[in-house]
C-alpha positions in Angstrom: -169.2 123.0 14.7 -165.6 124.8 14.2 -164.2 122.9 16.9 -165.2 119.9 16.0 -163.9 120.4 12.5 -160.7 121.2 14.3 -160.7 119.0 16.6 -161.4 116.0 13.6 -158.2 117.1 11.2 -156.2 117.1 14.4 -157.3 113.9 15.2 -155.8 112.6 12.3 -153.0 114.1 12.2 -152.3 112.6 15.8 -153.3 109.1 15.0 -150.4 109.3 12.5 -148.1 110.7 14.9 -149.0 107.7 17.6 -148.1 105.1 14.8 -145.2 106.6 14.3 -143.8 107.0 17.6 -144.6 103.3 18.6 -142.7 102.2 16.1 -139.5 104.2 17.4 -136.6 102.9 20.5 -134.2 100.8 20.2 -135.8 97.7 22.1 -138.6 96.2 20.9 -139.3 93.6 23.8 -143.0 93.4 24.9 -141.6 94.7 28.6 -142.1 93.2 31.9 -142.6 96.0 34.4 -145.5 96.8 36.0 -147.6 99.5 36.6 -148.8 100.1 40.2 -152.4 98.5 39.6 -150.3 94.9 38.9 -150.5 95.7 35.1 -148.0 95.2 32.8 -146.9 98.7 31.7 -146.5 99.0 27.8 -144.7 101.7 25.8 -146.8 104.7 24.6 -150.0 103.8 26.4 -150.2 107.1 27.7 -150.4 109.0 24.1 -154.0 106.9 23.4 -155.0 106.4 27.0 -155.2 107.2 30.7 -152.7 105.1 32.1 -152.7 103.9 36.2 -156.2 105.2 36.7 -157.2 105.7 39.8 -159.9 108.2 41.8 -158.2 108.3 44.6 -157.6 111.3 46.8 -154.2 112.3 48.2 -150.9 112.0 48.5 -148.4 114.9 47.0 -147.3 115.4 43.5 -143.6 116.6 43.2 -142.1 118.3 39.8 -138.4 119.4 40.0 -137.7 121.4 36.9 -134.0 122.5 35.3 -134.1 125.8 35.4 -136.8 128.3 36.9 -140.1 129.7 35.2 -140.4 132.2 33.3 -143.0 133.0 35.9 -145.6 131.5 37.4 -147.9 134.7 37.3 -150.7 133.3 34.9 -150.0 136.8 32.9 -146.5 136.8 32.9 -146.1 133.6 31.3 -145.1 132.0 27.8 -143.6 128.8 28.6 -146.0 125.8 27.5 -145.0 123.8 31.3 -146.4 126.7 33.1 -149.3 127.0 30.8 -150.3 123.4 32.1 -149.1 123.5 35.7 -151.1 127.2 36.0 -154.3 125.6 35.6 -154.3 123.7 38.8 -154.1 127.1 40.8 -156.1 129.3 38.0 -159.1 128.8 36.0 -159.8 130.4 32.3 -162.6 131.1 30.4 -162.1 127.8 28.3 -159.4 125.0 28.8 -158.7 121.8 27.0 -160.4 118.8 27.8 -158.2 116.8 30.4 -158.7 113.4 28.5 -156.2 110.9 26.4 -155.7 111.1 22.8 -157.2 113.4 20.1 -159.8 114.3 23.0 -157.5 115.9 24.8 -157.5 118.4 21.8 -160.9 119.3 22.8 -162.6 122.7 24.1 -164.5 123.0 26.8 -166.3 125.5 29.1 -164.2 126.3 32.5 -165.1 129.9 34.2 -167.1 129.8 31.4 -170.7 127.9 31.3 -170.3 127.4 27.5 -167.9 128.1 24.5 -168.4 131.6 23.3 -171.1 133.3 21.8 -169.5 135.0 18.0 -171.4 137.3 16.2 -171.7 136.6 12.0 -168.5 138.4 11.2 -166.3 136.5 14.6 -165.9 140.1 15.7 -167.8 140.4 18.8 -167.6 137.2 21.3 -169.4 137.0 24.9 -169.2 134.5 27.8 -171.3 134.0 30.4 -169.4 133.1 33.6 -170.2 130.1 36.2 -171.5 131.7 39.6 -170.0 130.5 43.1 -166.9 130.5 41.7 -164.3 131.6 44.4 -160.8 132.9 45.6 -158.8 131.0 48.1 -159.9 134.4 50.1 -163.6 133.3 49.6 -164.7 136.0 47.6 -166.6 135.1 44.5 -165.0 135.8 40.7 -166.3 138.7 38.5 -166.4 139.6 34.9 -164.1 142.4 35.7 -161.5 140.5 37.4 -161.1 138.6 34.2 -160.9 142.0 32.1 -158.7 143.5 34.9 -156.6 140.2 33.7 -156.6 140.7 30.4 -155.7 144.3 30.7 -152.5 144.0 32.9 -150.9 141.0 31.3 -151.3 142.6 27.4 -151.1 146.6 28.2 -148.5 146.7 31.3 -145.0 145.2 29.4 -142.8 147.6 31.5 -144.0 144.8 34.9 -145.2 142.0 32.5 -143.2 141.2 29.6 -143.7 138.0 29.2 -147.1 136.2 27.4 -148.6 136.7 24.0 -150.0 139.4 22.5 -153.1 138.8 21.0 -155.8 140.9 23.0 -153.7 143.9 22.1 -153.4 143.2 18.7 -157.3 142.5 17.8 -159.3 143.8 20.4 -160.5 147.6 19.7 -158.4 150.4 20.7 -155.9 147.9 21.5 -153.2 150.0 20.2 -154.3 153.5 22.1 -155.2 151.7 25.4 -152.1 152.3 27.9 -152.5 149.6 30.8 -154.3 149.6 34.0 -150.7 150.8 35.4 -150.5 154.0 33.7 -154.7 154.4 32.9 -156.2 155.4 36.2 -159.9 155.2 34.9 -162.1 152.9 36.4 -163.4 151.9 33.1 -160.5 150.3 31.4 -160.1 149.1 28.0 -163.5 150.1 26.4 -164.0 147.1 23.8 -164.0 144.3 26.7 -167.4 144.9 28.0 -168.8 143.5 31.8 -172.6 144.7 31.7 -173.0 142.3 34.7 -171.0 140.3 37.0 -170.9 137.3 35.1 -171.0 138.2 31.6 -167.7 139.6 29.3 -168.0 140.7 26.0 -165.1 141.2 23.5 -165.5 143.7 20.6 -162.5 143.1 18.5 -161.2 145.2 15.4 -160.8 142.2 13.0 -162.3 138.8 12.7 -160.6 136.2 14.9 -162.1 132.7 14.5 -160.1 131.6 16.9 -160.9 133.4 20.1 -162.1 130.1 22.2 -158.3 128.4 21.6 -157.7 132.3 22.9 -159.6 131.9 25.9 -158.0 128.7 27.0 -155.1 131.1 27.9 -153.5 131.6 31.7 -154.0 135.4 30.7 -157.8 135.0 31.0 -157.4 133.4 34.6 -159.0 136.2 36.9 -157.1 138.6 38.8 -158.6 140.9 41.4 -157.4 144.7 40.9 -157.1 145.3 44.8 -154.5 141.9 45.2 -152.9 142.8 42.1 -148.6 144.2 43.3 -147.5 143.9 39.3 -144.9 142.7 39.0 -144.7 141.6 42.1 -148.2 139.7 42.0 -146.0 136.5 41.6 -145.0 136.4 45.1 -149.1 136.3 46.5 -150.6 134.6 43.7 -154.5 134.8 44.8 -155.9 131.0 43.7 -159.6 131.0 41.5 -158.5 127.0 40.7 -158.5 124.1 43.8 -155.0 124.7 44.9 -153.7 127.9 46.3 -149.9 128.7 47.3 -148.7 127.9 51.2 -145.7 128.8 49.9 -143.2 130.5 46.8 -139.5 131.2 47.2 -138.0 132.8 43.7 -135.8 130.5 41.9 -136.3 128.0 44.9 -139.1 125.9 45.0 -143.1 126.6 45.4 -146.0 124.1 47.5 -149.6 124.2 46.6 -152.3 123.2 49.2 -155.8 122.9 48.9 -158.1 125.9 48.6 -160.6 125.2 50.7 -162.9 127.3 49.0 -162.8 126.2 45.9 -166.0 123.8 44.8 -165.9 120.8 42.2 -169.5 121.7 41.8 -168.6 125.0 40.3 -165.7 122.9 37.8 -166.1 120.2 35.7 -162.8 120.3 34.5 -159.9 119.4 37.5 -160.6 116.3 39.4 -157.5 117.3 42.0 -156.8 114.4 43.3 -153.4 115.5 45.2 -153.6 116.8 48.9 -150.2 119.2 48.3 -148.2 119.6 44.8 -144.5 120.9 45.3 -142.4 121.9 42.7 -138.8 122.7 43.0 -136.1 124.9 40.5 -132.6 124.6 39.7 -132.3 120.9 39.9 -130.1 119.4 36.9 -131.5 118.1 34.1 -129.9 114.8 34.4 -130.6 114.8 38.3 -134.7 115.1 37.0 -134.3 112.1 35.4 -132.5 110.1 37.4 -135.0 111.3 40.0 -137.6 110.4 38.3 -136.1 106.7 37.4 -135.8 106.2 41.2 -139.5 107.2 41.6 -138.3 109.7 43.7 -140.3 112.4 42.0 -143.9 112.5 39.8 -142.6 114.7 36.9 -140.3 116.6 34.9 -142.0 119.6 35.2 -140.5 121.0 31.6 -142.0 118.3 30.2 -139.6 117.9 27.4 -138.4 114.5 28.1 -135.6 112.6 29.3 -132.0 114.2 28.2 -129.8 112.4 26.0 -127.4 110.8 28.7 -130.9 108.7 29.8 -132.3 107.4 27.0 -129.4 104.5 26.9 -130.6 103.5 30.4 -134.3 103.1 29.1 -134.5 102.1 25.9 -132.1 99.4 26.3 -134.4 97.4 29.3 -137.6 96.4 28.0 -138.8 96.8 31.8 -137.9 100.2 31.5 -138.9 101.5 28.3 -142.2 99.8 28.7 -143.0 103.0 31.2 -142.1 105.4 28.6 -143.9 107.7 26.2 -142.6 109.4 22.8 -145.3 111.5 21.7 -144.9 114.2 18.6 -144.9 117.3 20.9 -146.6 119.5 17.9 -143.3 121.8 18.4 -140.7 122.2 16.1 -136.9 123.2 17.4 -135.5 126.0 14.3 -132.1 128.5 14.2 -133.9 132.1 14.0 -132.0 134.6 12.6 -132.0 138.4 13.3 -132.8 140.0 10.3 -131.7 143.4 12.4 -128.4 141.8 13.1 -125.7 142.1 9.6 -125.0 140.2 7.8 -128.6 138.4 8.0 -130.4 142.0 7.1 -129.7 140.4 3.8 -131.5 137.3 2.5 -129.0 136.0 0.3 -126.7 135.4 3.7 -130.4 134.0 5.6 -130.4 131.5 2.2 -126.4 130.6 2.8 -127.2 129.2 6.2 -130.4 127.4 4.9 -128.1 125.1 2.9 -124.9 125.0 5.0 -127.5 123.3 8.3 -126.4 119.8 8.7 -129.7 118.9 9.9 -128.9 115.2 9.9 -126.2 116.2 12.5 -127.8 118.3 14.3 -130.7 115.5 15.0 -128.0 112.7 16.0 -126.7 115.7 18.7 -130.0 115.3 20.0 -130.0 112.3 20.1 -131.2 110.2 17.2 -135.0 110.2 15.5 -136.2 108.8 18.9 -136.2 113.2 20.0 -137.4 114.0 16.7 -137.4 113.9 12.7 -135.4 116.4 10.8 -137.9 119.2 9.6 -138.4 121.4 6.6 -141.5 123.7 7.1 -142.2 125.8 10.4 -145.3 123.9 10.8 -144.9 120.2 12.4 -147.2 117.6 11.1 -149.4 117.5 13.8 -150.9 121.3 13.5 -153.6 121.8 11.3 -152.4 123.2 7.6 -148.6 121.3 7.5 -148.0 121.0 3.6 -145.0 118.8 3.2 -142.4 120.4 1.4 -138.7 121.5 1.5 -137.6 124.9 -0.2 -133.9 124.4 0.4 -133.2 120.7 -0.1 -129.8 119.2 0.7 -129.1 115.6 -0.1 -129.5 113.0 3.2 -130.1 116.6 5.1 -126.4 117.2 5.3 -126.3 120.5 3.9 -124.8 121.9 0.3 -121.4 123.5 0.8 -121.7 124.9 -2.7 -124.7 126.0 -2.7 -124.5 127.8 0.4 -121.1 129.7 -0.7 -123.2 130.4 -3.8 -125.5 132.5 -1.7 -122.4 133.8 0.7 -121.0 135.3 -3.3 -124.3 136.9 -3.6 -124.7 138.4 -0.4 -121.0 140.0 -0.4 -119.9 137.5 2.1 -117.7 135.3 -0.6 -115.3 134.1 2.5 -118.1 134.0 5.2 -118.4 135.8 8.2 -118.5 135.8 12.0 -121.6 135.8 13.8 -122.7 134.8 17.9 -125.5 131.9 18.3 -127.3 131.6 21.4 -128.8 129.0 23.6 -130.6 127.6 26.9 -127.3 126.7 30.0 -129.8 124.5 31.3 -130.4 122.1 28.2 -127.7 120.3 27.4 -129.5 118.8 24.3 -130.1 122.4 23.1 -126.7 123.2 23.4 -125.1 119.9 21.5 -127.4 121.0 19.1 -125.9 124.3 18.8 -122.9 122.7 18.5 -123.8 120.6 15.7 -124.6 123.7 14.3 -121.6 125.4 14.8 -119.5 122.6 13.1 -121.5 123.1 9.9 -121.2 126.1 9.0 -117.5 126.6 9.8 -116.9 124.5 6.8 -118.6 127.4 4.6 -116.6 130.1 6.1 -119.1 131.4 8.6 -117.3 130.9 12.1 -120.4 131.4 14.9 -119.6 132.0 18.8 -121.8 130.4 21.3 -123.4 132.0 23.8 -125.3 130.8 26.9 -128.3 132.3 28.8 -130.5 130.4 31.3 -134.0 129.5 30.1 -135.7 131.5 32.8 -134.9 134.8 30.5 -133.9 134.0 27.7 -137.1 135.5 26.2 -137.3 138.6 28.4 -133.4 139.5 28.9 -131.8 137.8 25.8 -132.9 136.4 23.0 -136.0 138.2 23.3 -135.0 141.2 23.6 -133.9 143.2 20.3 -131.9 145.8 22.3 -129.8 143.3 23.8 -129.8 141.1 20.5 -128.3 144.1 18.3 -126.1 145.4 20.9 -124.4 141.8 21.0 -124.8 140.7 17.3 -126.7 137.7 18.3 -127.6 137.0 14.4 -128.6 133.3 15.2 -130.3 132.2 18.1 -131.7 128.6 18.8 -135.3 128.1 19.5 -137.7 125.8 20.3 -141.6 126.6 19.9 -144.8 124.8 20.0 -148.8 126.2 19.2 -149.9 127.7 21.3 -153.2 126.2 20.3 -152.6 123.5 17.5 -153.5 125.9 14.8 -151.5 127.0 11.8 -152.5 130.7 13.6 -151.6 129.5 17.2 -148.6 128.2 16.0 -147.2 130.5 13.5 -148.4 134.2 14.8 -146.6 134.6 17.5 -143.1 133.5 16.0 -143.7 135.5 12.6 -146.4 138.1 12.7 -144.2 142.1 12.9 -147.1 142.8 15.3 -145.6 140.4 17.8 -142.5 141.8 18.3 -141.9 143.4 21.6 -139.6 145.1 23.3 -138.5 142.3 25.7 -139.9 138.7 26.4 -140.7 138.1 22.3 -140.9 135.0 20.7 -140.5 136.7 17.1 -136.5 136.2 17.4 -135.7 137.0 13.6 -138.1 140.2 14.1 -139.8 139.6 11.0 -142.2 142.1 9.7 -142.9 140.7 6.3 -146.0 142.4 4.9 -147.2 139.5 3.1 -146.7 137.5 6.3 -148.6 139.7 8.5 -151.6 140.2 5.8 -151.8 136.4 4.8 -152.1 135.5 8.7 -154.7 138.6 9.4 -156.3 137.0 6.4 -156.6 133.4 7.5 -158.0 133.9 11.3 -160.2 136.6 9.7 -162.0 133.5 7.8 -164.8 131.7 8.9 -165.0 128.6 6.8 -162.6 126.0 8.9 -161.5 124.7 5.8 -160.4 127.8 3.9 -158.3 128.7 7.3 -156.6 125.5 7.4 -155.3 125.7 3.4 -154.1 129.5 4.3 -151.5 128.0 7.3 -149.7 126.3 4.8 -150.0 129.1 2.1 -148.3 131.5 5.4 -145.7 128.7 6.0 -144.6 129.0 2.6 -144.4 132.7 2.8 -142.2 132.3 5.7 -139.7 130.0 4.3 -139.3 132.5 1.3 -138.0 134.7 3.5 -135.7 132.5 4.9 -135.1 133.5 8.5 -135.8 130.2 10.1 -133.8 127.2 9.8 -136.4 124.0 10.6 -134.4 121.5 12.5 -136.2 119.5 14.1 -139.6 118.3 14.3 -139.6 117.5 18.1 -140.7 114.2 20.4 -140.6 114.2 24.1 -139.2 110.9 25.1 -141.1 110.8 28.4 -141.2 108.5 31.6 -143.8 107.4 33.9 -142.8 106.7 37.7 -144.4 103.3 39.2 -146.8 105.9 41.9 -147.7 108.1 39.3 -151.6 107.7 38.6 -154.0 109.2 35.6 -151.0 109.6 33.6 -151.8 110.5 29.7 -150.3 112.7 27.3 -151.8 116.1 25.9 -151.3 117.7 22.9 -152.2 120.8 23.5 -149.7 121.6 25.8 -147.0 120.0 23.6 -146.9 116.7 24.0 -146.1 116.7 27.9 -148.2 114.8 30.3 -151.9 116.5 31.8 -150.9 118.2 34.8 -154.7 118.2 36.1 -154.9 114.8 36.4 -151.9 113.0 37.5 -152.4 112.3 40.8 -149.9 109.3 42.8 -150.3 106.6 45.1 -148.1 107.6 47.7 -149.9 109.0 50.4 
C-alpha cells in the first residue's frame, strides 16, 4: 500500500513534468520522420510510452559514453548510467518496473519473489529469494552471496569507495562491523540474517520505510565470496542477470554476450532482446551525438542528453526533433560549497554567493530552458515532498550584487575573496556552466579558479574526497545529482546527511553535518504514515537551504534522441530521466 501511495504522488508530479516538456524546443512542426515500424515519430512519445515496439530477438546494442565509469562493479558504483546499464548483467532483490510513464516508477520483485516482508516498527525486513536462479558459471544464487554483497560494497571503502552508504548507516552493528576484507569470520555482519538458502533477513537499528527503493540497488546484486578479487572484481564480473562479460578493457571499451545459463523463467523483469551489447569509453561528447544522429550507435550511455553544440541541429528540423525526448530527469545541477574550506566555514560568505549566482546565466550556458529551469530548493519537482519556495530571491534570477556584498561585510570578506571551483573535463555543458558562474561572482569581488577533473573520479579522487578538497581549497565544486530513488530521503540523504560523508567517493561535497539535518531526515524515513514522510522532505529541504551550502541552479532535462533502429525505447524516471536500458533492443541484426 506504501508503494502505491508513492508511486500515485509521483505520478503526478510526472504528468506535470510531461506537459511541460512538450511544450518546450524551438520548432513546433508536427515532424515528418519516421520511426522504423513506418510510423511517424513524434516528440516526447517516449516519456508516456514504449516507442518502436518490437519482440524481436537480436541484433547488438552499442552505447559509447564521454568519459569512463565510475565502475562497472555493481558495488563500486554511484553513477545513475551504471545503475541502469548494471541490471542487464546483475539482478537485485527489487528493481523498477521496465515500463513507460509513471509505471516505470513502480516496484517490483526481481531475485526476490515479492516486495519485502517489514515488521510493525519497519525495522526488521525479510525476502524470500527466487530458486534456479544462476551464475554465468551455472551455479545457483544464495542468500549469502547477496549478504556477502552487501557486506563488501558498504564495509570495504579502502577497495570500494564508491556507492552509498545506507546498509552501514541503519543496519545493526553497522558502525562496529569492519568488512569482509579485514573480518575473517565466516559469519559476517550479524544483523543480515540467511537461515536458509533463499531467505535474507535485515535487522536494522532504526526504522527505514524505505528499504524496498533500498533493495532496487546494484549493491544488493549477488556476489559469490570465492570469485570476489576486490577491487579487482571489476575485471571478472561473474553475471546473476542474462548477459555476462566476453570481454572488459579499463577505460576502453566492454561486450556483453548471452549467459547461457540464465532463465527468463526464473525473471520476469528483463526481456533481453539483444544477442551482444558493447559499450565503449572515452569517446567525445559531441562525437556521441553526432554518432548517434547518424544511427551509428543505440545510446548515449550517460544518458544526459545531447550537448549544447546539437541541440541547433535538432530542434531546428521538425524531422529531427520529432525523434527526440525532453523529460524532467528528477535531478537537480547545484554549486556545493565546502563548509571545511575558508572562507565558506562561515555562513555569511555561503549566503554572499547565494545572491551573487546569476542563475538566469548560468541556465542560458546550458543552453536555454530546453536543459532545464532555474531552481531554488534542492528538491526538483518531480520527487515526492518539493515545496516551492526561494529563500534567497534575486530579481529575474540574476543575482543581488548588494545584497551579496552585504553578506561578504558580515562575513569579514568586505572586498571578496579568492576561492578554486571544480568541474567534469568531459562535459562541456558543466563547464560553461562553471563559467557562467565564475563571471558572477567576480562582479562581487570573489575571483574563483577553475579546475578540471574527469568524471570517472571526480567522486573518489577529487571532489569527493575531503583530503584532497582541503589540501586544494576547492570551496566550490559543481554538482549534478539525482534520487537515488524518487524520494525526498533518496534524494536528499546522500547529498546532506553528516553520516554520509566519506573518506573518498562522497557525494556530501559541502560535508555538512547539520544536526537538525541529520535528525529531521532520521526522523522522516523512521515514519510509517507515507503521508507524514512526504510533508518532512520538504520541512529537511528547508533546513538545508538555511544553511546555505548549496546553490540550486538548475532543475535538469535530458534533451534525448532516439536512433531510427533503436526498438522499445521509453524513458524512466527512476534512473533520471534516461532511457530503460533493459528494454531497448534494435533492428539491426
Amino acid at each position: 500500500m506504501k508503494t502505491k501511495k508513492v508511486t500515485a504522488v509521483l505520478g503526478t508530479a510526472l504528468a506535470l513534468a510531461l506537459t511541460a516538456s512538450a511544450c518546450g524546443g524551438s520548432d513546433d512542426g508536427d515532424g515528418d520522420g519516421k520511426n522504423n515500424n513506418g510510423k511517424k515519430a513524434v516528440a516526447d512519445a517516449a516519456l508516456e510510452a514504449v516507442v518502436n515496439q518490437s519482440s524481436a530477438r537480436g541484433g547488438t546494442v552499442t552505447f559509447e559514453h564521454s568519459d569512463v565509469p565510475d565502475s562497472l562493479d555493481p558495488g563500486n558504483t554511484y553513477y545513475g548510467w551504471v545503475q541502469n546499464f548494471s541490471r542487464l548483467y546483475g539482478r537485485s532483490l527489487t528493481s523498477f518496473k521496465p515500463a513507460a510513464g509513471a509505471e516505470g516508477l513502480e516496484i517490483v520483485p526481481d531475485l526476490a519473489t515479492s516486495l519485502g516482508k517489514p515488521s510493525a516498527d519497519a525495522k526488521t525486513w525479510t525476502y524470500q529469494l527466487r530458486k534456479g536462479v544462476k551464475y554465468d558459471d551455472g551455479t545457483e544464487v544464495t542468500s549469502k552471496d547477496v549478504k556477502y554483497a552487501i557486506e563488501r560494497s558498504n564495509f570495504a571503502p579502502e577497495a570500494l569507495s564508491n556507492g552509498p552508504t545506507y546498509f552501514k548507516a541503519y543496519l545493526e552493528g553497522g558502525d562496529k562491523y569492519k568488512g569482509p576484507y579485514k573480518d575473517k569470520s565466516p559469519e559476517g555482519i550479524a544483523s543480515i540474517e540467511t537461515p536458509d538458502d533463499h531467505t535474507i533477513v535485515f535487522k536494522l537499528s532504526k526504522p527505514f520505510a524505505d528499504f524496498d527503493y533500498l533493495a532496487t540497488f546494484s549493491q544488493t546484486m549477488p556476489v559469490p565470496q570465492a570469485k570476489d578479487k576486490g577491487a579487482e572484481y571489476v575485471k571478472n564480473i561473474v553475471s546473476s542477470g542474462p548477459y555476462k562479460f566476453e570481454s572488459y578493457n579499463e577505460g576502453r571499451n566492454a561486450v556483453l554476450v548471452r549467459n547461457p545459463h540464465w532463465d527468463k523463467k526464473t525473471d520476469p523483469v528483463r526481456p533481453a532482446l539483444a544477442d551482444r551489447i558493447e559499450v565503449k569509453f572515452k569517446v567525445n561528447p559531441t562525437t556521441v551525438d553526432q554518432h548517434l544522429l547518424n544511427d551509428q550507435i543505440t545510446v548515449d550511455a550517460a544518458g544526459t542528453g545531447l550537448q549544447t553544440k546539437t541541440q541547433p541541429k535538432v530542434l531546428t528540423k521538425s524531422a529531427e526533433k520529432a525523434k527526440t525526448d525532453n523529460p524532467y530527469a528528477g535531478a537537480l545541477t547545484y554549486l556545493a560549497m565546502s563548509t571545511k574550506v575558508a572562507p565558506f566555514d562561515n555562513v555569511e560568505c555561503r549566503k554572499a554567493v547565494q545572491y551573487a549566482v546569476d542563475k538566469a546565466s548560468v541556465q542560458q550556458a546550458l543552453g536555454g530552458d530546453t536543459k532545464g529551469d532555474v531552481a531554488s530548493t534542492m528538491l526538483p519537482p518531480t520527487v515526492n515532498g518539493y515545496v516551492k519556495a526561494d529563500m534567497y530571491p534575486t530579481e529575474g534570477n540574476k543575482g543581488d550584487e548588494a545584497k551579496a556584498k552585504e553578506h561578504l561585510g558580515k562575513c569579514g570578506k568586505p572586498g571578496g575573496f579568492t576561492t578554486n571551483l571544480s568541474a567534469r573535463a568531459d562535459r562541456p555543458d558543466e563547464i560553461s556552466m562553471a563559467t557562467a558562474v565564475k563571471a558572477s561572482l567576480e562582479r562581487v569581488g570573489i575571483k574563483a579558479e577553475i579546475k578540471t577533473f574527469p568524471s570517472g573520479k571526480y567522486f573518489a579522487n577529487f571532489a569527493g574526497n575531503p583530503s584532497y578538497v582541503h589540501e586544494h581549497k576547492l570551496g566550490l565544486m559543481m554538482m549534478a545529482w539525482g534520487a537515488d530513488w524518487p524520494t525526498g530521503f533518496g534524494f536528499l540523504d546522500q547529498i546532506v546527511n553528516g553520516s554520509a560523508i566519506k573518506p573518498s567517493g562522497g557525494n556530501n561535497l559541502m560535508e555538512l553535518d547539520d544536526p537538525k539535518v541529520n535528525a529531521a531526515l532520521g526522523e522522516g524515513i523512521g515514519m510509517t504514515d507515507a503521508d507524514e514522510r512526504t510533508k518532512k522532505w520538504g520541512e529537511v529541504d528547508k533546513l538545508v537551504m538555511e544553511t546555505a551550502s548549496a546553490v540550486p541552479l538548475i532543475y535538469r532535462k535530458n534533451l534525448l534522441y532516439r536512433p531510427d533502429s533503436a526498438t522499445n525505447v521509453t524513458v524512466t524516471q527512476a534512473y533520471l530521466g534516461m532511457y530503460d536500458y533493459l528494454l531497448i533492443g534494435t533492428d539491426k541484426k
